[in-house]
C-alpha positions as CSV (number, residue, x, y, z in Angstrom):
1,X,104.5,78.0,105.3
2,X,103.1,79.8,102.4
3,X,105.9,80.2,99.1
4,X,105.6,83.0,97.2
5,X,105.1,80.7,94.2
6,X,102.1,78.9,96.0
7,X,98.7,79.7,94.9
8,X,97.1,80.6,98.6
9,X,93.7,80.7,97.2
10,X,91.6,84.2,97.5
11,X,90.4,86.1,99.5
12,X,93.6,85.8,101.2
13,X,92.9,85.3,105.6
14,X,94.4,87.5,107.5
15,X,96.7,87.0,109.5
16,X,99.0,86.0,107.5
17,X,101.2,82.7,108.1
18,X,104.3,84.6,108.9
19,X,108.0,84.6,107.7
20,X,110.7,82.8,109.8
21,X,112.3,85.1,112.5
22,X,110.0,87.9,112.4
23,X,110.2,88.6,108.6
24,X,107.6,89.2,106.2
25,X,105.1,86.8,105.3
26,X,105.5,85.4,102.1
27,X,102.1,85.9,100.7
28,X,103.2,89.5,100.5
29,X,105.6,88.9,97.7
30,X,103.1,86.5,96.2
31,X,100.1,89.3,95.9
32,X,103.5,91.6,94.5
33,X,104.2,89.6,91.5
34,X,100.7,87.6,90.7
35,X,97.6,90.4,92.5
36,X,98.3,93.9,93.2
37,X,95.4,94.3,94.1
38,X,94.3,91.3,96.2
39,X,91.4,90.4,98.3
40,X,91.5,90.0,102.1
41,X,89.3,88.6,104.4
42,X,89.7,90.1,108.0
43,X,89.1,87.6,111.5
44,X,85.8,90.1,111.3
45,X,84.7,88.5,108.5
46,X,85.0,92.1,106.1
47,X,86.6,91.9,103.2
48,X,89.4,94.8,102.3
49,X,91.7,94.9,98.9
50,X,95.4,94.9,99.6
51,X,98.0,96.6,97.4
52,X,102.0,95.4,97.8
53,X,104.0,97.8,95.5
54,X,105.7,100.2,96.9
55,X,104.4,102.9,94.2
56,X,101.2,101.7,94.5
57,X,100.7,102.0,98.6
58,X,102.3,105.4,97.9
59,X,99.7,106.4,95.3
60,X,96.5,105.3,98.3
61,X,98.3,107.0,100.8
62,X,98.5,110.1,99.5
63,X,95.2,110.1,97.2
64,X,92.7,112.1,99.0
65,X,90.1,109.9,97.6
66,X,90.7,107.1,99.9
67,X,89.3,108.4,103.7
68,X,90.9,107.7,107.2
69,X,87.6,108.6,108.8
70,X,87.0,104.8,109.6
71,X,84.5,106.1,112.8
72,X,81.1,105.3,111.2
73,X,78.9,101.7,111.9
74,X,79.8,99.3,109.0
75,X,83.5,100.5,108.6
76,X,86.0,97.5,107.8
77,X,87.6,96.4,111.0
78,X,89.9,93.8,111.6
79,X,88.0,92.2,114.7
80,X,85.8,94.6,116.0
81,X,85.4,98.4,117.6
82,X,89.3,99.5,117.7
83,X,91.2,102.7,117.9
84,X,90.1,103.5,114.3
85,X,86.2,103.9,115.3
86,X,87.6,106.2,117.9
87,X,86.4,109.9,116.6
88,X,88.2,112.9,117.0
89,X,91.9,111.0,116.9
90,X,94.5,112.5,114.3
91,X,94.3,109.0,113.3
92,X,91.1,108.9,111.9
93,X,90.9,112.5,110.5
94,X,91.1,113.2,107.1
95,X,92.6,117.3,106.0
96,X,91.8,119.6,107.0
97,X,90.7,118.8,110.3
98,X,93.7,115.8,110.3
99,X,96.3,119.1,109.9
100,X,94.5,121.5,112.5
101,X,94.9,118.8,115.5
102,X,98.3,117.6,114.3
103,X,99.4,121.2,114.2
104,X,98.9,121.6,118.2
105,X,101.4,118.5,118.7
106,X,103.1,118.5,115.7
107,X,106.2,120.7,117.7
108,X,106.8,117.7,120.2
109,X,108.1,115.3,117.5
110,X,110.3,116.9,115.3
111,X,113.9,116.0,115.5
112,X,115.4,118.4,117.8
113,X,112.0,118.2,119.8
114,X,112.9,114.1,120.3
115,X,116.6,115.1,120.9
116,X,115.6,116.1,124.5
117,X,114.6,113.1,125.6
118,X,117.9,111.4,124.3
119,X,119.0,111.2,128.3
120,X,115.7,110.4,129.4
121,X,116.2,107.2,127.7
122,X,119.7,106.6,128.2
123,X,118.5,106.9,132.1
124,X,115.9,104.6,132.0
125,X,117.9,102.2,129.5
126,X,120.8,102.1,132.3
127,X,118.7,101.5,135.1
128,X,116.4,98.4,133.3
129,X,120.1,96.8,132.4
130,X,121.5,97.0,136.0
131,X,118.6,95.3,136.6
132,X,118.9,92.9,134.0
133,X,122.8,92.4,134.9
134,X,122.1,91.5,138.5
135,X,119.6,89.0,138.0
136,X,119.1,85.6,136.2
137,X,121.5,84.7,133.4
138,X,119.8,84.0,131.2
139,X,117.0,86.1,131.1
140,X,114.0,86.9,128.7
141,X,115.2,90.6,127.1
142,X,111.4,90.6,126.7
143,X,110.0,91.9,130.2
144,X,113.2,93.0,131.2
145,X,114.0,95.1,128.3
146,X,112.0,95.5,125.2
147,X,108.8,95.6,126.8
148,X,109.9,97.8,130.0
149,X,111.9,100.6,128.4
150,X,109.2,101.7,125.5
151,X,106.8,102.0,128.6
152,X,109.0,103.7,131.2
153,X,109.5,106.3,127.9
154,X,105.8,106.7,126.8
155,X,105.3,107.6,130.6
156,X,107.8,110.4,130.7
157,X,106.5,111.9,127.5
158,X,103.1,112.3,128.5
159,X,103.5,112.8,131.6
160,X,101.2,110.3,132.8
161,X,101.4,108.3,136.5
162,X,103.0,104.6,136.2
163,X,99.2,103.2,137.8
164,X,97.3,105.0,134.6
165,X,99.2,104.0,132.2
166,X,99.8,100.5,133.0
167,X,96.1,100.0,132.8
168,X,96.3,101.3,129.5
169,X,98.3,98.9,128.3
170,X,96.4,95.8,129.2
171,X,93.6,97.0,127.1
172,X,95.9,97.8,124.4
173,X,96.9,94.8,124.4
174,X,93.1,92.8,124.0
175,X,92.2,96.1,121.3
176,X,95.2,94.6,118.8
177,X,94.3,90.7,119.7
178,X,93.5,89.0,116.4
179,X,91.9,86.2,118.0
180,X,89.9,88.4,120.7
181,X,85.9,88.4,120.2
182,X,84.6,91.5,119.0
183,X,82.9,92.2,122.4
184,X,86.2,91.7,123.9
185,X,88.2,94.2,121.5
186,X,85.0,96.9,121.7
187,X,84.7,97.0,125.9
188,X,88.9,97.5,125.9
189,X,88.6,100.5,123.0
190,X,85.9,102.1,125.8
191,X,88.5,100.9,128.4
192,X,91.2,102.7,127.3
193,X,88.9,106.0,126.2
194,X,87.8,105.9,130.3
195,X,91.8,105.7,130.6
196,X,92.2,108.5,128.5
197,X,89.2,110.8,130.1
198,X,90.5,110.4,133.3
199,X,94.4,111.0,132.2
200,X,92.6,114.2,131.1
201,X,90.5,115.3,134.1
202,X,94.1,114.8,136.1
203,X,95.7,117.3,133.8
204,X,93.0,119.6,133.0
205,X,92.9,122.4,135.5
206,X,97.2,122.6,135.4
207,X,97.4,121.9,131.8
208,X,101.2,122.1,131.3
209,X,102.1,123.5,127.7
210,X,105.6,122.0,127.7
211,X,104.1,118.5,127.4
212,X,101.4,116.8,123.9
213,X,98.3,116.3,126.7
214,X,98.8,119.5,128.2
215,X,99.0,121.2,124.7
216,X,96.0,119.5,123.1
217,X,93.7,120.7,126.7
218,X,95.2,124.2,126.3
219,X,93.9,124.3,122.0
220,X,90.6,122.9,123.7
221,X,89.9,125.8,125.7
222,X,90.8,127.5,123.1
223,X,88.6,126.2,121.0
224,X,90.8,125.4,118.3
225,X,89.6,121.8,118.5
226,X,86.8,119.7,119.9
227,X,86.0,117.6,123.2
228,X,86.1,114.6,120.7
229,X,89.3,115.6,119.2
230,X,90.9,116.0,122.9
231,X,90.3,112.7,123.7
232,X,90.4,110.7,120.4
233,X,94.0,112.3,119.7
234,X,94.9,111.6,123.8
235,X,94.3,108.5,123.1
236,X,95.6,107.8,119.6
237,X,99.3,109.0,121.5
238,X,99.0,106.6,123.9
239,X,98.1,103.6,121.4
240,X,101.8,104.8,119.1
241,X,103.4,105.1,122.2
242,X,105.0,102.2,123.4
243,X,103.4,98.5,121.4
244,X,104.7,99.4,117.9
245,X,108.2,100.3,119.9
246,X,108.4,96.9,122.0
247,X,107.8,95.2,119.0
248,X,110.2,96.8,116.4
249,X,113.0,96.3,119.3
250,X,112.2,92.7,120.0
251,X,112.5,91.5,116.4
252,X,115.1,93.6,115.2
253,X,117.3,92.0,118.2
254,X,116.5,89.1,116.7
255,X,117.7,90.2,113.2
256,X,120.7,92.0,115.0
257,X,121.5,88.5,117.0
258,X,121.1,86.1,113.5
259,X,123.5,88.7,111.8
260,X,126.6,88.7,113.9
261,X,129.1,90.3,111.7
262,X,126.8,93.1,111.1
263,X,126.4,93.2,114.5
264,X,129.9,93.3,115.9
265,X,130.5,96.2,113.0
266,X,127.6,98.2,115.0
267,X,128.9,97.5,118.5
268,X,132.9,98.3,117.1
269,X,131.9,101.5,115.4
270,X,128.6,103.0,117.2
271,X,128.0,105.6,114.9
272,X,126.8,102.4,112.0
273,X,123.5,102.2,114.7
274,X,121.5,105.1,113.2
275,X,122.5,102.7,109.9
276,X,121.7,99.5,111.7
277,X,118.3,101.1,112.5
278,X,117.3,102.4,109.4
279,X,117.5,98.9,108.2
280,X,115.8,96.8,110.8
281,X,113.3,99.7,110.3
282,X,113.4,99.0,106.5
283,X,113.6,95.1,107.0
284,X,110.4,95.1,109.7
285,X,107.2,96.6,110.3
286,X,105.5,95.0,112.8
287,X,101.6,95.7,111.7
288,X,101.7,93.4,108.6
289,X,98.6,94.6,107.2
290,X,98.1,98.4,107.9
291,X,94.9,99.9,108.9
292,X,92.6,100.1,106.4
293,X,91.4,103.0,104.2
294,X,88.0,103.6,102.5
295,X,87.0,104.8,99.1
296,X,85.2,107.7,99.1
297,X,84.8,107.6,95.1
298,X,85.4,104.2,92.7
299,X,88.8,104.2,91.9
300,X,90.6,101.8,89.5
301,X,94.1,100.1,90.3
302,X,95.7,97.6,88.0
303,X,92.2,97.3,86.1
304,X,90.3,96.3,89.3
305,X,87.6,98.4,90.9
306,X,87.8,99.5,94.5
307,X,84.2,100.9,95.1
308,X,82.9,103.8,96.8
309,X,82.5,102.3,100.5
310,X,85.4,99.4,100.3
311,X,88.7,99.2,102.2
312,X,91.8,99.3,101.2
313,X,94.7,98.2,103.5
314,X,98.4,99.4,102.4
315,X,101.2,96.9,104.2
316,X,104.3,98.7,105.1
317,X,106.5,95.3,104.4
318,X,105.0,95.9,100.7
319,X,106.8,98.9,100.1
320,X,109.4,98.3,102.0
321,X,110.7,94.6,100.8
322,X,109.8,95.7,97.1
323,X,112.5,94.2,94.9
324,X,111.9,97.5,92.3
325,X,112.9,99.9,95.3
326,X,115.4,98.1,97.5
327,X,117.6,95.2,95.5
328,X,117.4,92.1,97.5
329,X,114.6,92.8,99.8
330,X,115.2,89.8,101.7
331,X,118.7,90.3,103.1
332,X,119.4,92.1,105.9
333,X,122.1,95.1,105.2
334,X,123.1,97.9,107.4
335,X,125.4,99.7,104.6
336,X,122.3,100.0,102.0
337,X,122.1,103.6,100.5
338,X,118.3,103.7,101.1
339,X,116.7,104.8,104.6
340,X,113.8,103.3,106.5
341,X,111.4,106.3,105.8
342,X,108.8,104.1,103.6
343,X,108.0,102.2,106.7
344,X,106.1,105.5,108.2
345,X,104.1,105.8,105.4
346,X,103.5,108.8,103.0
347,X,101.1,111.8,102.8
348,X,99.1,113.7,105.3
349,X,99.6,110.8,107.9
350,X,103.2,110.0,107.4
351,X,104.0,108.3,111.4
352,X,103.8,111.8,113.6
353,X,106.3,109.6,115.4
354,X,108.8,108.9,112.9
355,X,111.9,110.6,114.9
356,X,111.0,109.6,118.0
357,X,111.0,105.9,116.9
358,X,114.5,106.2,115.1
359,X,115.9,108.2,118.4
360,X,114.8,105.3,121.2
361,X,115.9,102.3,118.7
362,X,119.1,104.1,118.0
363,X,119.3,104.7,122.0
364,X,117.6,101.1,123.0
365,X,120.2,99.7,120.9
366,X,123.2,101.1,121.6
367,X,122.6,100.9,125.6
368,X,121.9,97.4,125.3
369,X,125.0,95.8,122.7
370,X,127.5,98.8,125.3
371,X,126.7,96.9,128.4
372,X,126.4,93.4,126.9
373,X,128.5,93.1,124.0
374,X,128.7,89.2,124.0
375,X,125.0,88.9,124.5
376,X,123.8,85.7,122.7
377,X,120.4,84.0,122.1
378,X,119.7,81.1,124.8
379,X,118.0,79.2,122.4
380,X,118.1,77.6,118.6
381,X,116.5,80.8,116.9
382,X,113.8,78.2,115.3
383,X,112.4,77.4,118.7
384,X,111.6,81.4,119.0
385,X,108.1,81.7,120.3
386,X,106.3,84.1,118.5
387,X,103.0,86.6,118.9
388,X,101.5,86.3,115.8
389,X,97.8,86.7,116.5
390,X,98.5,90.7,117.3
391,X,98.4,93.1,115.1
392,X,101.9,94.4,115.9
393,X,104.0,90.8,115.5
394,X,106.7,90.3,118.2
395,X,108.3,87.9,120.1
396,X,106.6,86.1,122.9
397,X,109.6,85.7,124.7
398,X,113.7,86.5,124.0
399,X,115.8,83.9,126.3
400,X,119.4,85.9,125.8
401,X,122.8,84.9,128.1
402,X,126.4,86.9,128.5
């Protein structure tokens, strides 16, 4: 394992050797204190810089000089064709076209918005734990849980048949594979845009208003956005929808099951969860990296150039474990003063999500710890298998018992 005191040698190789139990890796806090501005070499073979401070990331995030538009040959990539060369998502728009599309679906992820689909979840949640409760003990919370109920969710919200959707994820899953070809990662991106089209053509003559597809058809016809913008943003909702959830869930139950007093506090006194999540959204953020980011001028940072044309990634875990924002980075507290908001981001693409995510974690949570208060890991948490090669980190299996 890299120490933060090590020298790693640069360009640092992504991905990074990770921290034990799902926590940052410790190269981060290395490029912190020694290269704020460091340079990364991608499994693509493109170079990026990486900034680690938390005012720093805040300063490219919000710096119109530094483009999402990531759509054009030549662009930094971490393996090959992804959802960033996708054009037309609200992803990889820059303002003002990035606010005109965000503004059709903006309505179905504000807080209240989320609030309706509080019993939605709790539905779902109670139905994958009877499940769960009358099969093996132990069991992997994995498949039973953590990767079922983010995907049961992501169906309901967008309204899309269970067959659809679960080839969607497959590809997801290849498109965010680290050690996938580039070939591989570029024929599941034009999987998953077939995916999307044809989600579309299902919805498109009964668009429904009430639902983000439906809403995003209806500003189509009325020619408030484009045919690329339909489909690229379609499809950016599905790619939010459910990995990034499975995997904040999976390792903050392992955080949650390493920290039992913390844990018993949550499962005593339920209203500590929103708390509870705020850290474990503070503590992890499961796409170590962050998509890059591309100068559209020179700009200088800590007396380092980033040219016109280069990338710039912004890691989440930067801001978020940065010792002159959040005292003691490293330990896990659900009674800090400070929320988990820095782990969205900042600026004009601050996570469209960002409710929604707090609501099913909070939910997830809650459901699980209420039916299975004694639950218990069915392993020594060392021997944890882990997905590191994926761009959101999780892991590979949870053995749990009861």
């Amino acid at each position: 394992m890299t120490h933060p005191t090590d020298d790693p040698g640069l360009p640092l190789r992504y991905p990074f050797p990770p921290g034990e139990l799902g926590t940052p890796p410790p190269v981060l806090a290395w490029a912190r204190k020694k290269q704020p501005v460091c340079p990364v070499a991608l499994p693509s073979g493109d170079r990026v810089w990486m900034v680690t401070r938390k005012d720093d990331i805040t300063h490219v995030l919000t710096d119109p000089r530094f483009s999402r538009n990531l759509t054009y040959p030549g662009a930094p990539r971490f393996v090959g064709d992804d959802f960033t060369s996708v054009p037309g998502g609200i992803f990889n728009l820059d303002p003002p076209d990035h606010t005109r599309v965000r503004q059709v679906i903006s309505r179905f992820y504000t807080r209240s918005a989320v609030e309706h689909h509080r019993p939605m979840i709790e539905q779902h949640a109670a139905q994958l734990l009877d499940d769960m409760a009358h099969g093996p003990n132990p069991a992997d919370l994995m498949p039973a849980y953590a990767d079922a109920l983010p995907l049961h969710v992501a169906r309901e919200i967008l309204a899309v048949p269970s067959e659809l959707h679960s080839l969607y994820h497959s590809c997801f899953r290849t498109q965010t594979h680290l050690a996938a070809s580039a070939e591989a990662v570029a024929e599941a991106t034009a999987a998953i845009t077939d995916f999307t089209k044809e989600v579309i053509e299902t919805k498109r003559r009964h668009p429904d208003p009430n639902e983000p597809i439906g809403a995003l058809i209806l500003a189509r016809y009325d020619g408030l956005i484009s045919e690329d913008e339909l489909i690229g943003t379609t499809s950016y909702l599905f790619v939010t929808g459910s990995e990034p959830l499975t995997a904040s869930f999976g390792t903050g139950t392992v955080t949650l099951l390493t920290n039992p007093r913390q844990l018993r506090e949550c499962i005593t006194a339920p209203d500590l969860w929103p708390k509870a999540v705020e850290e474990i959204l503070r503590y992890h953020h499961n796409g170590v990296l962050g998509m890059p980011r591309v100068a559209t001028t020179d700009v200088t940072l800590h007396d380092v150039t980033i040219r016109k044309g280069e990338g710039v990634c912004c890691p989440m875990l930067g801001a978020t474990h940065d010792p002159a924002h959040y005292p003691n980075p490293f330990r896990f507290n659900i009674h800090r003063t400070t929320d988990g908001s820095a782990t969205f981001g900042a600026g004009p693409h601050f996570c469209l999500g960002a409710p929604l995510a707090r609501l099913f974690l909070q939910t997830a949570y809650r459901a699980l710890f209420t039916r299975f208060p004694s639950l218990f890991l069915a392993l020594p948490e060392r021997e944890i298998p882990w997905e590191d090669n994926l761009v959101f980190i999780k892991p590979a299996s949870l053995p749990v018992a009861w």
